[in-house]
C-alpha positions in Angstrom: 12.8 -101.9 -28.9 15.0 -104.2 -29.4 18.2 -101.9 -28.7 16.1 -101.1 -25.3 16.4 -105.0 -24.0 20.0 -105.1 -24.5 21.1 -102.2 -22.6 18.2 -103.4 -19.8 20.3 -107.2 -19.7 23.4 -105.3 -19.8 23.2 -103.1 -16.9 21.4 -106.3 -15.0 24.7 -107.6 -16.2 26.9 -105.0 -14.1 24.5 -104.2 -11.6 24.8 -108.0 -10.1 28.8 -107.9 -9.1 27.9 -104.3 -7.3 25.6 -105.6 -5.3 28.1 -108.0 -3.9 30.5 -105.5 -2.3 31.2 -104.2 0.9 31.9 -106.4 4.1 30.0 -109.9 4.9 27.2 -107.7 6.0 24.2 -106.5 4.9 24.9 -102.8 5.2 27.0 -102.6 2.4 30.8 -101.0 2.0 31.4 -97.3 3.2 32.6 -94.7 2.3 36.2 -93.4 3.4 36.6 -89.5 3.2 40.5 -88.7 2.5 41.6 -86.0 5.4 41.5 -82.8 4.5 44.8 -80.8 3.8 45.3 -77.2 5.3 43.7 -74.2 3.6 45.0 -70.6 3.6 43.0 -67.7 3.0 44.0 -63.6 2.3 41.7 -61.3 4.1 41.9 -57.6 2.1 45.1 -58.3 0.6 47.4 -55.9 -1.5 47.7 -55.5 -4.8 50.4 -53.3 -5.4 53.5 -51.3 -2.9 56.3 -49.4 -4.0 59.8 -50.4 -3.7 61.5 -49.7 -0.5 58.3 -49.5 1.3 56.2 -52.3 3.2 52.1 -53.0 2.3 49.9 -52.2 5.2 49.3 -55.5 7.5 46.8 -58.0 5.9 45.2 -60.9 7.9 46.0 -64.8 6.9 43.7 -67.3 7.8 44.3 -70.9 7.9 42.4 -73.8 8.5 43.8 -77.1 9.7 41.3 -80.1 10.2 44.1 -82.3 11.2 45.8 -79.6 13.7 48.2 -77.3 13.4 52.2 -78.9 13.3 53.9 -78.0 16.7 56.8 -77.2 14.7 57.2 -75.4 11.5 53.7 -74.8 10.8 53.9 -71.6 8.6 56.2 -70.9 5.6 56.5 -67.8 4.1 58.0 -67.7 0.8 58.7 -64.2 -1.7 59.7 -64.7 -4.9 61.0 -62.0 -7.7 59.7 -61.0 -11.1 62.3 -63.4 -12.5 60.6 -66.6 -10.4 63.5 -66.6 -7.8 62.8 -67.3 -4.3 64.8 -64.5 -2.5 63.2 -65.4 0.7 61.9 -67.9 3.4 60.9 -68.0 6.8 59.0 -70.6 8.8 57.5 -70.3 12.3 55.9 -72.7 14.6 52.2 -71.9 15.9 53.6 -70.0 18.9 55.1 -67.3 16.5 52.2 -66.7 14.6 49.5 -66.3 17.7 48.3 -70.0 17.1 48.2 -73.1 19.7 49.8 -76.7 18.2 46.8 -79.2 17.7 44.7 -75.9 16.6 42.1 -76.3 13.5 42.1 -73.2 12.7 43.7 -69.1 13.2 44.9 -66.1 11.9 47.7 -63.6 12.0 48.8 -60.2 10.6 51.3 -60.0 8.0 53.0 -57.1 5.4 55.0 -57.4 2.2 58.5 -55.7 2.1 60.5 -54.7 -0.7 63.6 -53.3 0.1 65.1 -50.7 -1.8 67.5 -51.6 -5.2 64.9 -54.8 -5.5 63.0 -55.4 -9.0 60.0 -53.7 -10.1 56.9 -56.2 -11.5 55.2 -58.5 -10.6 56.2 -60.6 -7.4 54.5 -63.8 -5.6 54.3 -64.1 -2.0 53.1 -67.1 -1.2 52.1 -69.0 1.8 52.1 -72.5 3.0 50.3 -74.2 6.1 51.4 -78.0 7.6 49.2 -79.8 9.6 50.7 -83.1 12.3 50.5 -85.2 9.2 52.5 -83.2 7.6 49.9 -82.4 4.5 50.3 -79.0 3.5 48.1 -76.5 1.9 49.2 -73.0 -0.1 47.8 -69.7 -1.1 49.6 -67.4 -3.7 49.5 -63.5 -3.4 50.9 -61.7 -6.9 52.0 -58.3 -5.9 52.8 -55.5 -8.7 56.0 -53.6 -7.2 56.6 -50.4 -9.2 59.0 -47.3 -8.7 
């Protein structure tokens, strides 16, 4: 009972100071949501391709709650078995079928791997800014065999 009371006066204790924030007002503070950064999203996307070949098109979806960057919006990024990025390309919204200031679209895309390149595992990953210039990314591993 008595272990009861003292955890009752301690969290009157800490409970007091809360009560106290917020503005001079009696509504109390608020709550300030962080912007949300850009998400991308694989629609049926491919496992596997065979070097020297291409996958068939997949769709790419990205949101962008703070609108899509008038200029480089989209990177595309490939990297080997090894980790090392052999390529990167970046378009602006224009490029990919997409309006600057847009929240959200999507576009086709393939994955290429050109003949003498390295069979495993690959990553082909995609990134998305928005006019704040936060960025969101979405990974694709892609087994290349012979």
């Amino acid at each position: 009972m008595r272990r009861a009371v003292l955890t009752l006066l301690a969290t009157g204790f800490l409970a007091t100071p809360l009560t106290a924030c917020g503005n001079s007002g009696s509504s109390g503070g608020s709550i300030i949501v962080p912007p949300q950064s850009p998400t991308v999203a694989f629609i049926n996307p491919p496992t596997s391709v065979r070097i020297g070949t291409s996958t068939p098109a997949f769709t790419v979806q990205v949101s962008v709650p703070g609108g899509a960057r008038s200029t480089q919006f989209v990177e595309l990024e490939t990297f080997n078995p090894l980790g090392t990025r052999v390529q990167r390309e970046v378009f602006n919204p224009q490029q990919v079928g997409c309006s600057p200031g847009a929240t959200f679209c999507s576009f086709n895309t393939d994955f290429r791997v050109a003949p003498g390149d390295l069979a495993g595992v690959w990553q082909f990953r995609i990134t998305a800014f928005d006019q704040q210039n936060r960025s969101g990314s979405q990974t694709l591993l892609i087994t290349v065999f012979q």
